[in-house]
Backbone and ligand atoms as CSV (ligand in chain L), in Angstrom:
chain,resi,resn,atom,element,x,y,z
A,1,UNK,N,N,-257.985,123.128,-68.220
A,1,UNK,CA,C,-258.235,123.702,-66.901
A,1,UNK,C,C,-259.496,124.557,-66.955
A,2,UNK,N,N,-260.128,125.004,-65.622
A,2,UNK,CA,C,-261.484,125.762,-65.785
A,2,UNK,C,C,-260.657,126.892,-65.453
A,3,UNK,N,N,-261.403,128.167,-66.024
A,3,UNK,CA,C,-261.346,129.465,-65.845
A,3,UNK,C,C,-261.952,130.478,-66.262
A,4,UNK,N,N,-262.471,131.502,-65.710
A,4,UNK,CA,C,-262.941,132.315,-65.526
A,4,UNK,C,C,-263.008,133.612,-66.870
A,5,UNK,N,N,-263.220,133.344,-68.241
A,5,UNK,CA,C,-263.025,134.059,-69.467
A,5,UNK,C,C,-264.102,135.159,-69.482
A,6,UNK,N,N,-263.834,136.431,-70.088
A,6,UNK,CA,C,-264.806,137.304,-70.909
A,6,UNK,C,C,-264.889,137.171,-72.470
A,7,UNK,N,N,-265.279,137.284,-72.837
A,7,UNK,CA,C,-265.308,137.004,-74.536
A,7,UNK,C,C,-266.116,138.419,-75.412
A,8,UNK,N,N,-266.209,139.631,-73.998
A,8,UNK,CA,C,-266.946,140.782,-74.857
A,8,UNK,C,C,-266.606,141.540,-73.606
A,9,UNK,N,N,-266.278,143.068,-73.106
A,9,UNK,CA,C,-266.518,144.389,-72.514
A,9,UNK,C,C,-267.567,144.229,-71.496
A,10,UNK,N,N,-267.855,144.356,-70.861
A,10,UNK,CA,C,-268.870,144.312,-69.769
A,10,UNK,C,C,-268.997,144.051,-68.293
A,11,UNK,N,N,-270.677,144.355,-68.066
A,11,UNK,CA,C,-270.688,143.751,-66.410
A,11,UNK,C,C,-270.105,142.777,-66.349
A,12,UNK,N,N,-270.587,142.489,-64.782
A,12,UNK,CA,C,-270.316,141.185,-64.443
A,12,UNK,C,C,-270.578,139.811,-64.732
A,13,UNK,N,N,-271.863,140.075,-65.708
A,13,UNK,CA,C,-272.522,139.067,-66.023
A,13,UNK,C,C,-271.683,138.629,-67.634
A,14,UNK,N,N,-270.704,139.297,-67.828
A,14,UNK,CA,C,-269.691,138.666,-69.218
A,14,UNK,C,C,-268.844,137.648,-68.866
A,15,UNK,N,N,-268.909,137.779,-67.237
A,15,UNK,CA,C,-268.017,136.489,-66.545
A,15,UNK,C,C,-268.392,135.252,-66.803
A,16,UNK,N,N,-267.781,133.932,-67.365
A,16,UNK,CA,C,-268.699,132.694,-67.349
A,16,UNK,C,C,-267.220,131.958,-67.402
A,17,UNK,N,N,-267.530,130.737,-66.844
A,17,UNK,CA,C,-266.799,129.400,-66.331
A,17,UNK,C,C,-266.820,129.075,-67.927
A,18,UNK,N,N,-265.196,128.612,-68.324
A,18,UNK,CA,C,-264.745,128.237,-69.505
A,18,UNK,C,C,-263.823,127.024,-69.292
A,19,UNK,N,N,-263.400,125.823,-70.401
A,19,UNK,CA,C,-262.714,125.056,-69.986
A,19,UNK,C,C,-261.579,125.434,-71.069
A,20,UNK,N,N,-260.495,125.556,-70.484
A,20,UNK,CA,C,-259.424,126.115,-71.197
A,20,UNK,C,C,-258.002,124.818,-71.424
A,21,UNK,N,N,-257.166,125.087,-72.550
A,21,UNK,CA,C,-256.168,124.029,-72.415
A,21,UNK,C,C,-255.725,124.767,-71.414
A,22,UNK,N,N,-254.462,123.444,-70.784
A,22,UNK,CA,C,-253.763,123.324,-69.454
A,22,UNK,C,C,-252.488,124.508,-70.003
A,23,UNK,N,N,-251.807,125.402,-69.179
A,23,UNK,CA,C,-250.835,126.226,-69.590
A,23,UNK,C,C,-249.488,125.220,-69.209
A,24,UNK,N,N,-248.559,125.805,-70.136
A,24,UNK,CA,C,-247.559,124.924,-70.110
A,24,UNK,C,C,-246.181,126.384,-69.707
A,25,UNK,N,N,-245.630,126.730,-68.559
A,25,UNK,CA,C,-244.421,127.396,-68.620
A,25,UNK,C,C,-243.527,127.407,-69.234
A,26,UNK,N,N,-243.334,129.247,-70.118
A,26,UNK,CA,C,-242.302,129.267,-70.972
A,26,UNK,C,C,-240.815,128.991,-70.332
A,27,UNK,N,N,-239.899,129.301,-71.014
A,27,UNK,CA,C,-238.616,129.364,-70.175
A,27,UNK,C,C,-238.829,130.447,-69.265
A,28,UNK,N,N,-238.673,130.284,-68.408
A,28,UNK,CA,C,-238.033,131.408,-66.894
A,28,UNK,C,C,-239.209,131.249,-66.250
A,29,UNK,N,N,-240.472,130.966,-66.456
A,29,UNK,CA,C,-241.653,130.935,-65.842
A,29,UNK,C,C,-242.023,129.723,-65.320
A,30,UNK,N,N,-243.072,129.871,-64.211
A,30,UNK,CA,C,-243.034,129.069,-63.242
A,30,UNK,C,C,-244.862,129.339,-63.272
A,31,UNK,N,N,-245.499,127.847,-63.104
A,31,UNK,CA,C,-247.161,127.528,-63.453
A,31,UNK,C,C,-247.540,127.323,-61.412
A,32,UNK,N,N,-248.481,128.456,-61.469
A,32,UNK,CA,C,-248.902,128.366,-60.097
A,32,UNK,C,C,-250.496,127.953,-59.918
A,33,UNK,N,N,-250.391,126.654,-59.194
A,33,UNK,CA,C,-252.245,126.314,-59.061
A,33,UNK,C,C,-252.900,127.745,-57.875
A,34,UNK,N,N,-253.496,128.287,-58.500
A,34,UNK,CA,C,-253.992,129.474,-57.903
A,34,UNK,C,C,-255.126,129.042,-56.820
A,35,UNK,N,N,-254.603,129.629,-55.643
A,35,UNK,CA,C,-255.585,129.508,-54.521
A,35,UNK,C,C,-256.362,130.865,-54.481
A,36,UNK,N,N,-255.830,131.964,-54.472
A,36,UNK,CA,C,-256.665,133.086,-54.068
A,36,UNK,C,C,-256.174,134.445,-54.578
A,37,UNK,N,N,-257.044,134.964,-55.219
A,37,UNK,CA,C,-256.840,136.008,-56.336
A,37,UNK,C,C,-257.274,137.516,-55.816
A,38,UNK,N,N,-256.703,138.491,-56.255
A,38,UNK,CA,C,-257.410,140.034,-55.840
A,38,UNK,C,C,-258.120,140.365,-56.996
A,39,UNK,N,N,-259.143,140.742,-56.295
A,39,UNK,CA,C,-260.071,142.140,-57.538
A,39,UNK,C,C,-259.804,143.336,-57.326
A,40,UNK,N,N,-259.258,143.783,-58.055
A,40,UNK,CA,C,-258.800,145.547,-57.729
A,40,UNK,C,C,-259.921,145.863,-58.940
A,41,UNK,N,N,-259.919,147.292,-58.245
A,41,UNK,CA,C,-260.546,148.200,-59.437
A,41,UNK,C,C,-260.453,148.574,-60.917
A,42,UNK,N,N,-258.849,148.867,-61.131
A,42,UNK,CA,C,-258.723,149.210,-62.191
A,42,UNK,C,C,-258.068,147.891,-62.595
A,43,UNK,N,N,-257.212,147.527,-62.372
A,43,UNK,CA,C,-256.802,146.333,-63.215
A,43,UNK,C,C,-258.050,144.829,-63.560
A,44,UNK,N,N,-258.663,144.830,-62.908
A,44,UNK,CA,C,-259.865,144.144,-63.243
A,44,UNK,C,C,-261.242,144.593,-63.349
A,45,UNK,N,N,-261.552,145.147,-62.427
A,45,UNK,CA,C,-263.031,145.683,-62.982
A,45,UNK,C,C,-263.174,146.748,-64.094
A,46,UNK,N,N,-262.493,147.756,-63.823
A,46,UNK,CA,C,-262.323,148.560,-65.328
A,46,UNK,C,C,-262.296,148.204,-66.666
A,47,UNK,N,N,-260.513,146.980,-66.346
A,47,UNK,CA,C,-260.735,146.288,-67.273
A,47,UNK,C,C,-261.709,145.509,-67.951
A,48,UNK,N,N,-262.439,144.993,-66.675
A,48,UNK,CA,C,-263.851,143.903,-67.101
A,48,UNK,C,C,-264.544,145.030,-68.024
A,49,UNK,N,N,-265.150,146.124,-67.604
A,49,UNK,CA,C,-266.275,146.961,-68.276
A,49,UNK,C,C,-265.384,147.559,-69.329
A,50,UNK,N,N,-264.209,147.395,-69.888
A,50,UNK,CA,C,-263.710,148.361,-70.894
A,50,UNK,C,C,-263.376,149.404,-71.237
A,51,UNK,N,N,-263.304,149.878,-69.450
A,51,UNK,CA,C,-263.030,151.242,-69.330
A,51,UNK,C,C,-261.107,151.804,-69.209
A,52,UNK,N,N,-260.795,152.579,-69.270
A,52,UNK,CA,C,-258.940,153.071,-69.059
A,52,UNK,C,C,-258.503,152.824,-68.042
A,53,UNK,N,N,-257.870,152.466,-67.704
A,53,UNK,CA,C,-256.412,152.516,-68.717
A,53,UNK,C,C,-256.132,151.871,-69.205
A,54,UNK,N,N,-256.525,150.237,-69.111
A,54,UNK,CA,C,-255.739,149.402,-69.430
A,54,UNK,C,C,-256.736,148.235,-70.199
A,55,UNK,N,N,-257.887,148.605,-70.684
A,55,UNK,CA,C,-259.261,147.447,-71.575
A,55,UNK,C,C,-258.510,147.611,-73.195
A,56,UNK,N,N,-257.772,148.915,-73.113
A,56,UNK,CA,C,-257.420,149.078,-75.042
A,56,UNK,C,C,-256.157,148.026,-75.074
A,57,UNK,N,N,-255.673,147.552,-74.110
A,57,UNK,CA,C,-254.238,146.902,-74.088
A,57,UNK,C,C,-254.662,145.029,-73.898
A,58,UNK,N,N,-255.889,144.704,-73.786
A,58,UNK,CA,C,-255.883,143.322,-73.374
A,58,UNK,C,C,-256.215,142.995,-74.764
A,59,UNK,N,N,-255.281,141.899,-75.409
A,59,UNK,CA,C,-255.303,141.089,-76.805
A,59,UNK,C,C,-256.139,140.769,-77.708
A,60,UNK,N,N,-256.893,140.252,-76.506
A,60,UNK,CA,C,-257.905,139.762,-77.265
A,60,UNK,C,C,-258.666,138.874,-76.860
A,61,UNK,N,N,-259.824,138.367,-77.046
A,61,UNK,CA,C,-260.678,137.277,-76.252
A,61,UNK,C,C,-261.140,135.635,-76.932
A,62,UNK,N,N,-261.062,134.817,-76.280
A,62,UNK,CA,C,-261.484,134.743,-74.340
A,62,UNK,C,C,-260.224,135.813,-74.044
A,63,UNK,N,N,-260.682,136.451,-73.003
A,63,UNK,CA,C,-259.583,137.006,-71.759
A,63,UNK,C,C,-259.767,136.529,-70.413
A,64,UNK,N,N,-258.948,135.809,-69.750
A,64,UNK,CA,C,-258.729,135.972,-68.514
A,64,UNK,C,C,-258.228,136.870,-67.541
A,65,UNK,N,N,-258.793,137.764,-66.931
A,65,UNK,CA,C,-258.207,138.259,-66.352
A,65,UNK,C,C,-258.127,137.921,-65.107
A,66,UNK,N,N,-257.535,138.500,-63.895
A,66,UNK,CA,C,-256.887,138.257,-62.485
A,66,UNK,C,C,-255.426,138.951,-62.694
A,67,UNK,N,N,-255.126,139.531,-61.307
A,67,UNK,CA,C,-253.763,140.175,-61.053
A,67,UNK,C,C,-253.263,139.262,-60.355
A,68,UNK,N,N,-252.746,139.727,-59.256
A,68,UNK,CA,C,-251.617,139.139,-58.029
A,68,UNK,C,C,-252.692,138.116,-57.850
A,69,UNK,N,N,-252.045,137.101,-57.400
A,69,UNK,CA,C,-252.590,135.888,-56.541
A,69,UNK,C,C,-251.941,135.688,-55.448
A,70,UNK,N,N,-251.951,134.060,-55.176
A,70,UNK,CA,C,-251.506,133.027,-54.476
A,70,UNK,C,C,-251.674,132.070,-54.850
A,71,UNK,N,N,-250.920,130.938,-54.714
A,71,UNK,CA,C,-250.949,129.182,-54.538
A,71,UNK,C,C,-250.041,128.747,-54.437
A,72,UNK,N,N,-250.209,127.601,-55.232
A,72,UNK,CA,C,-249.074,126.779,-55.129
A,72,UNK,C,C,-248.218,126.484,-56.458
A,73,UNK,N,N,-246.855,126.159,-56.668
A,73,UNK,CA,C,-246.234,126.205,-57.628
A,73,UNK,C,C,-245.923,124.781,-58.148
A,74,UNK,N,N,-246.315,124.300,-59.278
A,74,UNK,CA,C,-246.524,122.699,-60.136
A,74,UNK,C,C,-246.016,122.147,-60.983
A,75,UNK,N,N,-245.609,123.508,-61.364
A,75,UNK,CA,C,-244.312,123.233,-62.737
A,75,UNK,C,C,-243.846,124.463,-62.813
A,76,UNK,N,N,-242.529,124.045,-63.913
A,76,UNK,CA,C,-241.515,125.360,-63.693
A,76,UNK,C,C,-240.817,124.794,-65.564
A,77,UNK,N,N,-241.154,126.071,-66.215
A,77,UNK,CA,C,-240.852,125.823,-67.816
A,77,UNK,C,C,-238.567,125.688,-67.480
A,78,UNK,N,N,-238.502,125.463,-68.690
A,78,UNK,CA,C,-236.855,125.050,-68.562
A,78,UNK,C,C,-236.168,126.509,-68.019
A,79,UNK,N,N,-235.342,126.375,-67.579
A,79,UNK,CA,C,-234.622,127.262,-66.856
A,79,UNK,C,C,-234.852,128.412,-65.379
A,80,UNK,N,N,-236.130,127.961,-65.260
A,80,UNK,CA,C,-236.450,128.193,-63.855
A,80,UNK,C,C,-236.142,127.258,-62.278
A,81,UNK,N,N,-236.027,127.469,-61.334
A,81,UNK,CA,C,-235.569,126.783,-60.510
A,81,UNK,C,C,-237.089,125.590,-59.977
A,82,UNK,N,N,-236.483,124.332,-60.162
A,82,UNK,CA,C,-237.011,123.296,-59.940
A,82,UNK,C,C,-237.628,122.890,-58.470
A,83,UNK,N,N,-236.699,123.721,-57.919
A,83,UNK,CA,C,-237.059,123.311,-56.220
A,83,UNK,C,C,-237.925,124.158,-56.096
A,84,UNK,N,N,-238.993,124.878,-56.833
A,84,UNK,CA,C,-240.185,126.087,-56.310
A,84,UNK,C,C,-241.408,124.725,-56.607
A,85,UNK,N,N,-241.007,123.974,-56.974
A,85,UNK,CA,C,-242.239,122.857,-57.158
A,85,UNK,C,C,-243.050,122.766,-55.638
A,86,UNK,N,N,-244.054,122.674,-55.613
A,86,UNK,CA,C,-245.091,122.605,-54.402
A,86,UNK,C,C,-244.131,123.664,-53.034
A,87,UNK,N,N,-243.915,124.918,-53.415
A,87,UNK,CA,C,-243.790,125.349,-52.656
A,87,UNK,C,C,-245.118,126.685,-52.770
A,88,UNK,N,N,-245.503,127.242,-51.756
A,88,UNK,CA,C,-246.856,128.196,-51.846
A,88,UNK,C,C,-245.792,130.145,-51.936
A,89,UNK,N,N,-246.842,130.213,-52.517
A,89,UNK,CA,C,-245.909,131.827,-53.346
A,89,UNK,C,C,-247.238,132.873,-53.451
A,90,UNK,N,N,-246.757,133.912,-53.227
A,90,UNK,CA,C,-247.383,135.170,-53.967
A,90,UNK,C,C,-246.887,135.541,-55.095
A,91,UNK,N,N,-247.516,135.924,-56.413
A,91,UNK,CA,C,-247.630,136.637,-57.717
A,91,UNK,C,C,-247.996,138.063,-57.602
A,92,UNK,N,N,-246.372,139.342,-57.648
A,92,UNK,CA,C,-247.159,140.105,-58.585
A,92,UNK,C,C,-247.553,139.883,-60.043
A,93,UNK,N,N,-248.154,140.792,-60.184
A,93,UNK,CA,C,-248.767,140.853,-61.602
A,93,UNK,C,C,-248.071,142.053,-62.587
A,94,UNK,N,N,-246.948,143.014,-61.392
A,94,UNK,CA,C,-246.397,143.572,-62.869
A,94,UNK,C,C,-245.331,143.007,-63.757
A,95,UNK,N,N,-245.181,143.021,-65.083
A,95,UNK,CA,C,-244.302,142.621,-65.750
A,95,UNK,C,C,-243.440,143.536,-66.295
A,96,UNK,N,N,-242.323,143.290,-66.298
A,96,UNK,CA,C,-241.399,144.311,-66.599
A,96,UNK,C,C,-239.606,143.905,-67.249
A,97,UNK,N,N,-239.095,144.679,-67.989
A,97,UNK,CA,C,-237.632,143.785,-68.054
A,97,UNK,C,C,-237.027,143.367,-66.823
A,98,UNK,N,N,-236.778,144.157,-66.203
A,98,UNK,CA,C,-235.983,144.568,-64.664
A,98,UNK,C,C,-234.515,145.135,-64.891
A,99,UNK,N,N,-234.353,145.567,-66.046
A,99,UNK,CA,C,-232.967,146.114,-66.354
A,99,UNK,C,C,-232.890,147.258,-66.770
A,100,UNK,N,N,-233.685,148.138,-66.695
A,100,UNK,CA,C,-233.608,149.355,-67.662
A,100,UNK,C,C,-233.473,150.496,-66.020
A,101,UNK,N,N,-233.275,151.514,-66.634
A,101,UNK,CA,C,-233.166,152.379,-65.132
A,101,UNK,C,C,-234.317,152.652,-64.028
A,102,UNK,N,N,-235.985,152.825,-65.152
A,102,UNK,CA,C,-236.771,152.987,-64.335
A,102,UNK,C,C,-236.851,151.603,-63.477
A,103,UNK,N,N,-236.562,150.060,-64.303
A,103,UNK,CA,C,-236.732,148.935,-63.275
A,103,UNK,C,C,-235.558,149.337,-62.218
A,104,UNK,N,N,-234.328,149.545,-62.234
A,104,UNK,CA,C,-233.183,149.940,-61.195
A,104,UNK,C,C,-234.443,150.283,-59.974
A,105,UNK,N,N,-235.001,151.548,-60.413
A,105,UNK,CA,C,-235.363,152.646,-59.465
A,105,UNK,C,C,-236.594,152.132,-59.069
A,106,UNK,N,N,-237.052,151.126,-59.401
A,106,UNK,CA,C,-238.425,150.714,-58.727
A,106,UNK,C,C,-239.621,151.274,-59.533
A,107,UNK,N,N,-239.540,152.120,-60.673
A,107,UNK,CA,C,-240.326,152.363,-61.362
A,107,UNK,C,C,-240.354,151.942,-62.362
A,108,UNK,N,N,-241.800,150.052,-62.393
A,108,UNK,CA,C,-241.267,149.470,-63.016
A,108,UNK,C,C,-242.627,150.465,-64.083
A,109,UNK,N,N,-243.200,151.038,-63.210
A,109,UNK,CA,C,-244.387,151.335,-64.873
A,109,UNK,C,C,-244.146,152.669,-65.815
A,110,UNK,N,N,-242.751,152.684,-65.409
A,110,UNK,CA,C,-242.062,153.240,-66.466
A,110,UNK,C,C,-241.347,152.578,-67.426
A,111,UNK,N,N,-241.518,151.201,-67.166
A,111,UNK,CA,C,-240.116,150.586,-68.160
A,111,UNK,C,C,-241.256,150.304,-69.523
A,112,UNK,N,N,-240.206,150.474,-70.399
A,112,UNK,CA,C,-240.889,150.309,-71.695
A,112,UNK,C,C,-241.350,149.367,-72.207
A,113,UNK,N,N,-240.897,147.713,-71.500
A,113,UNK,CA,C,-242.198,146.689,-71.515
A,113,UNK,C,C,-242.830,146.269,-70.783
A,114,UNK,N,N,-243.414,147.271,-69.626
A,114,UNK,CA,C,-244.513,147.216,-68.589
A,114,UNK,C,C,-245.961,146.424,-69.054
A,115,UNK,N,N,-245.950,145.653,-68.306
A,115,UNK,CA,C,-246.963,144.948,-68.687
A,115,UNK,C,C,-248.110,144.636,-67.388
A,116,UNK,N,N,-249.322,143.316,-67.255
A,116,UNK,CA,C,-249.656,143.320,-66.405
A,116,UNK,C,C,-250.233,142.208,-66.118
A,117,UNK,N,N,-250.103,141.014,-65.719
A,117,UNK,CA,C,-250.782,139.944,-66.180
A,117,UNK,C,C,-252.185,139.916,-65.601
A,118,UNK,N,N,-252.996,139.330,-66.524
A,118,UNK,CA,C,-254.585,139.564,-66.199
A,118,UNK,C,C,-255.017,140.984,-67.803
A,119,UNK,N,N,-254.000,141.458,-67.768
A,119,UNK,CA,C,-254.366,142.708,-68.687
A,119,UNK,C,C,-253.707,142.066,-70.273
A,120,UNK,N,N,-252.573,142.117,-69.963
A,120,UNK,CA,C,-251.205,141.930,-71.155
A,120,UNK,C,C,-251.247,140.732,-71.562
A,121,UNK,N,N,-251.847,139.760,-70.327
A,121,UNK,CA,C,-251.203,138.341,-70.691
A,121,UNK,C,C,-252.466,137.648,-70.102
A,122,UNK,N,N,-252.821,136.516,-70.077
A,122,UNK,CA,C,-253.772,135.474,-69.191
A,122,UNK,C,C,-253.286,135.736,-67.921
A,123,UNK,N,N,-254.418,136.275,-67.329
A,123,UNK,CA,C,-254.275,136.166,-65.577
A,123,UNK,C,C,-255.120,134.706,-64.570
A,124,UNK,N,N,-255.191,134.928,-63.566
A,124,UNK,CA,C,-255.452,134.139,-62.365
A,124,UNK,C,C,-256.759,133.855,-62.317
A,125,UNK,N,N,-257.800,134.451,-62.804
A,125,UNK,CA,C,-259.290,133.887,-62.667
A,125,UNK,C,C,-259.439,132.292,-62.877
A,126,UNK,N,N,-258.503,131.527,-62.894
A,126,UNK,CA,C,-258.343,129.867,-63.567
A,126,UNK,C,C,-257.472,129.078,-62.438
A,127,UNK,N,N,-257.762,128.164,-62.706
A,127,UNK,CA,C,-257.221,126.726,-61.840
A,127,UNK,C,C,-255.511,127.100,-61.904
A,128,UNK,N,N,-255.001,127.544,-62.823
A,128,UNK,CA,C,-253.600,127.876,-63.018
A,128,UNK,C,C,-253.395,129.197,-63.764
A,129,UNK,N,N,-251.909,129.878,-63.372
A,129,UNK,CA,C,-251.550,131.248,-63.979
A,129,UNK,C,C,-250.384,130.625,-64.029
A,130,UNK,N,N,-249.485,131.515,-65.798
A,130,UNK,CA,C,-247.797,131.109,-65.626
A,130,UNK,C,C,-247.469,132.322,-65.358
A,131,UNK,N,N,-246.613,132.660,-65.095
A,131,UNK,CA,C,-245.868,133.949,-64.191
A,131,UNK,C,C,-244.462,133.896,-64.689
A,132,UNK,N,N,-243.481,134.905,-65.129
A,132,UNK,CA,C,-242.174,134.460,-64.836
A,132,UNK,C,C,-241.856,134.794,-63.502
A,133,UNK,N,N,-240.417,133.406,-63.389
A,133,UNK,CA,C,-240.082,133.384,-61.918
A,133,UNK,C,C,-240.079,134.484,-61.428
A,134,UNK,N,N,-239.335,135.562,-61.742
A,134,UNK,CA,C,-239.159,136.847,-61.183
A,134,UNK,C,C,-240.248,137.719,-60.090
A,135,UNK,N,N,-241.488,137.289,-60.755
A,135,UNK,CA,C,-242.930,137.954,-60.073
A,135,UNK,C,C,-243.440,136.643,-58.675
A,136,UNK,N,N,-242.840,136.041,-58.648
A,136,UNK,CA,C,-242.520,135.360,-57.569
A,136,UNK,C,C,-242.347,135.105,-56.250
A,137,UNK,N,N,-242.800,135.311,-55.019
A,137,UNK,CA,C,-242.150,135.333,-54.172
A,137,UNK,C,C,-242.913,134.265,-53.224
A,138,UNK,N,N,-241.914,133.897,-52.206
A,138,UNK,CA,C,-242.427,132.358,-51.388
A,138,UNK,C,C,-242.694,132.458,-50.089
A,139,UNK,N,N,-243.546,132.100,-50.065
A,139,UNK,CA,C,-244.523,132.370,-48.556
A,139,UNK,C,C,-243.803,131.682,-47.336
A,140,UNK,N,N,-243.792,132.422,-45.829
A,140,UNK,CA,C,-244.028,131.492,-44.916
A,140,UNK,C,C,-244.823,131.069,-44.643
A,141,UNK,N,N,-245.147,129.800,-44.014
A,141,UNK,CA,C,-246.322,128.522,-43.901
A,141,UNK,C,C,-246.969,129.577,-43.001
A,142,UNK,N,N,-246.746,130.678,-42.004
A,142,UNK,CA,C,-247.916,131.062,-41.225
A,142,UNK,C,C,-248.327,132.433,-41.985
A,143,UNK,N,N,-248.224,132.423,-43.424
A,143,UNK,CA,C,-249.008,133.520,-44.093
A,143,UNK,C,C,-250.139,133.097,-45.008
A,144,UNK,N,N,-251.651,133.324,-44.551
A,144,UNK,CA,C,-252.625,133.022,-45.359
A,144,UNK,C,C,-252.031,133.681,-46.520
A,145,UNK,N,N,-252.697,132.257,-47.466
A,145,UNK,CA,C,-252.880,133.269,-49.308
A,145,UNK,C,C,-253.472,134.517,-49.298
A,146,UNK,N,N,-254.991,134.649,-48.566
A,146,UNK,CA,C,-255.483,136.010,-48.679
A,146,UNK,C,C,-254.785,136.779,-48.662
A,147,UNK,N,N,-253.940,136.746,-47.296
A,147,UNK,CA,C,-253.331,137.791,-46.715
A,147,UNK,C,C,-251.980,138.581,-47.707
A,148,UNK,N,N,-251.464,136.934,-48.799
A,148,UNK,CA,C,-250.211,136.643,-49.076
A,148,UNK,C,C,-250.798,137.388,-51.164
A,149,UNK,N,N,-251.706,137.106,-51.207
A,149,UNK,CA,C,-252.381,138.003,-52.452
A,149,UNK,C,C,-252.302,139.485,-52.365
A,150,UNK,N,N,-253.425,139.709,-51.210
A,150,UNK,CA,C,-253.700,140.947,-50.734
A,150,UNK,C,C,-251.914,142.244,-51.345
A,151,UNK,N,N,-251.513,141.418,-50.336
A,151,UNK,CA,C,-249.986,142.274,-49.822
A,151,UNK,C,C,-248.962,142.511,-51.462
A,152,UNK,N,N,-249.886,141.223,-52.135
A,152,UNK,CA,C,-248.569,141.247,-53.439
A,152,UNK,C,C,-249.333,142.559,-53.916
A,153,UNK,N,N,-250.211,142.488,-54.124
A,153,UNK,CA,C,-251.537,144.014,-55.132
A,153,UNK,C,C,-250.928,144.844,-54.246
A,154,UNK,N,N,-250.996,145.245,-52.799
A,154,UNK,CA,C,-250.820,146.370,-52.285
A,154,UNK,C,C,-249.417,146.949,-51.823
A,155,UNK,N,N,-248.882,145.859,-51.321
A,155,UNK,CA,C,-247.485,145.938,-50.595
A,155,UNK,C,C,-246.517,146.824,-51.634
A,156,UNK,N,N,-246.718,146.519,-53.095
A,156,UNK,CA,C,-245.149,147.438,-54.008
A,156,UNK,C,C,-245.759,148.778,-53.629
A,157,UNK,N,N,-247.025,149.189,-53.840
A,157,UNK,CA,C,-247.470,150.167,-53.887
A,157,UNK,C,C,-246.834,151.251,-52.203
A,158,UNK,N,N,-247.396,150.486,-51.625
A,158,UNK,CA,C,-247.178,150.968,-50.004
A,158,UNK,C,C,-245.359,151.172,-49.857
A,159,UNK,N,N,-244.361,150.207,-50.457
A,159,UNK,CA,C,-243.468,150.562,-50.667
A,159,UNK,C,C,-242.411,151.332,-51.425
A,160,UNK,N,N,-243.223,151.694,-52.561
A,160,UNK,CA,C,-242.988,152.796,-53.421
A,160,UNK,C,C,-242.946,154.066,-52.758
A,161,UNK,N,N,-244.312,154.325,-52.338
A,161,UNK,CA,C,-244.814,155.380,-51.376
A,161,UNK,C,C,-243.253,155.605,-50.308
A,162,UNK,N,N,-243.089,154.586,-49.749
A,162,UNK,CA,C,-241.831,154.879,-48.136
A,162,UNK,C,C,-240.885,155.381,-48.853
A,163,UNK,N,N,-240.666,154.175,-50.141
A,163,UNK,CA,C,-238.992,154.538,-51.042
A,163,UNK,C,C,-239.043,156.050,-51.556
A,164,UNK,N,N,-239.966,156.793,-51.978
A,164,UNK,CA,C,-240.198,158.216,-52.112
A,164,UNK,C,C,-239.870,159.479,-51.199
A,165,UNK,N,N,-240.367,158.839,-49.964
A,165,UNK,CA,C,-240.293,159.558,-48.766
A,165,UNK,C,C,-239.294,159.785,-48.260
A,166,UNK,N,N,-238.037,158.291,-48.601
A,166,UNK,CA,C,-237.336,158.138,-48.129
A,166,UNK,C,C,-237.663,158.137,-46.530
A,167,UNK,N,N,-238.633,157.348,-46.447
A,167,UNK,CA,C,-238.942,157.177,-44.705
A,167,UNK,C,C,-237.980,155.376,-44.822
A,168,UNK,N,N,-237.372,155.765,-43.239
A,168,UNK,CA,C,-236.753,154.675,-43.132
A,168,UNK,C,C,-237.199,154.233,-41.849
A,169,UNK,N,N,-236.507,153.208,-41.048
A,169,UNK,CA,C,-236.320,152.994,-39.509
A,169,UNK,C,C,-236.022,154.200,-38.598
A,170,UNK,N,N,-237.423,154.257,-37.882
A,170,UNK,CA,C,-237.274,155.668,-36.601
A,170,UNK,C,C,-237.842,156.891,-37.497
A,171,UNK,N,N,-238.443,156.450,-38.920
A,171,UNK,CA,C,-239.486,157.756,-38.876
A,171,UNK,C,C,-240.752,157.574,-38.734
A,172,UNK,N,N,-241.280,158.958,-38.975
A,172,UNK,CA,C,-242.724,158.572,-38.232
A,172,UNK,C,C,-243.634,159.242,-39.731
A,173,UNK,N,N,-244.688,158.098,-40.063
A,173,UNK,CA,C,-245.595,158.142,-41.141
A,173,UNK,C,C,-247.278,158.898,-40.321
A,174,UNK,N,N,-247.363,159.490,-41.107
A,174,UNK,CA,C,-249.399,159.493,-40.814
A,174,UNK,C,C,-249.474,159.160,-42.134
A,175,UNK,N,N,-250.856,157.992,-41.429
A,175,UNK,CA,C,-251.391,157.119,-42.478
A,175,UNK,C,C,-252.853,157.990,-42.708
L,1,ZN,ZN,ZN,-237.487,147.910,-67.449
């Protein structure tokens, strides 16, 4: 597959088109042909230049990075559900057990194998990302990818924020 590797710390210009083997989904994970990817600041550009929090934590190179996406879903490693085949999904990008208390409480970047894909693992800059199912979620047909990327990067965040507040139905936020 083509994708998008760094192979050293840097500008933008460390970015270059690589041809990579095809990823194959572990168990529980599910291989998404990536339509449309976010650039955030710190999880990718920071990362790109090698700066904190998170450049001392990526493996090793080539690196791909990319966070949350979108596309479409093509394969699904053994024990993931089969019927997500060609269905269109948003990817977060955090990784986490989901069993420990901070996952309970929504604080997954407290759990002790917080991870991030694009950082921790091969991210989305490529024709394909594997994801486990869990980071998952399935679009309605009238939600652009942009829109359906966008929301995966921002949306936990924005909902963390309410779950804090404990703002529910009938309160009132200033944004
Ligand atoms: Zn956890």
């Amino acid at each position: 597959m083509k994708a998008l590797v760094i192979e050293e710390f840097g500008g933008p210009e460390v970015i270059h088109l690589a041809e990579l083997a095809d990823l194959e989904p572990a168990p529980g994970e599910v291989r998404v042909r990536v339509s449309t990817v976010v650039v955030g600041r710190t999880k990718d550009i920071a990362t790109r230049a090698g700066r904190p929090p998170f450049a001392e934590q990526v493996p090793g190179f080539p690196h791909v990075l990319g966070s949350e996406h979108a596309g479409v879903v093509d394969a699904v490693g053994p024990g993931a559900d089969p019927a997500l085949i060609g269905r269109r999904v948003a990817v977060s990008a955090v990784l986490s057990c989901g069993n420990c208390r901070a996952c309970q409480d929504r604080r997954e970047e407290a759990c002790s194998s917080f991870g991030l894909i694009g950082v921790h693992r091969q991210g989305s800059y490529a024709h394909s990302c594997v994801a486990p199912q869990s980071n998952v979620s399935l679009l309605p047909d009238d939600v652009p990818f942009a829109q359906a990327a966008a929301l995966a990067g921002n949306g936990p965040v924005a909902r963390a924020q309410l779950d804090a507040g404990h703002v529910g139905r009938g309160s009132n936020v200033l944004v």
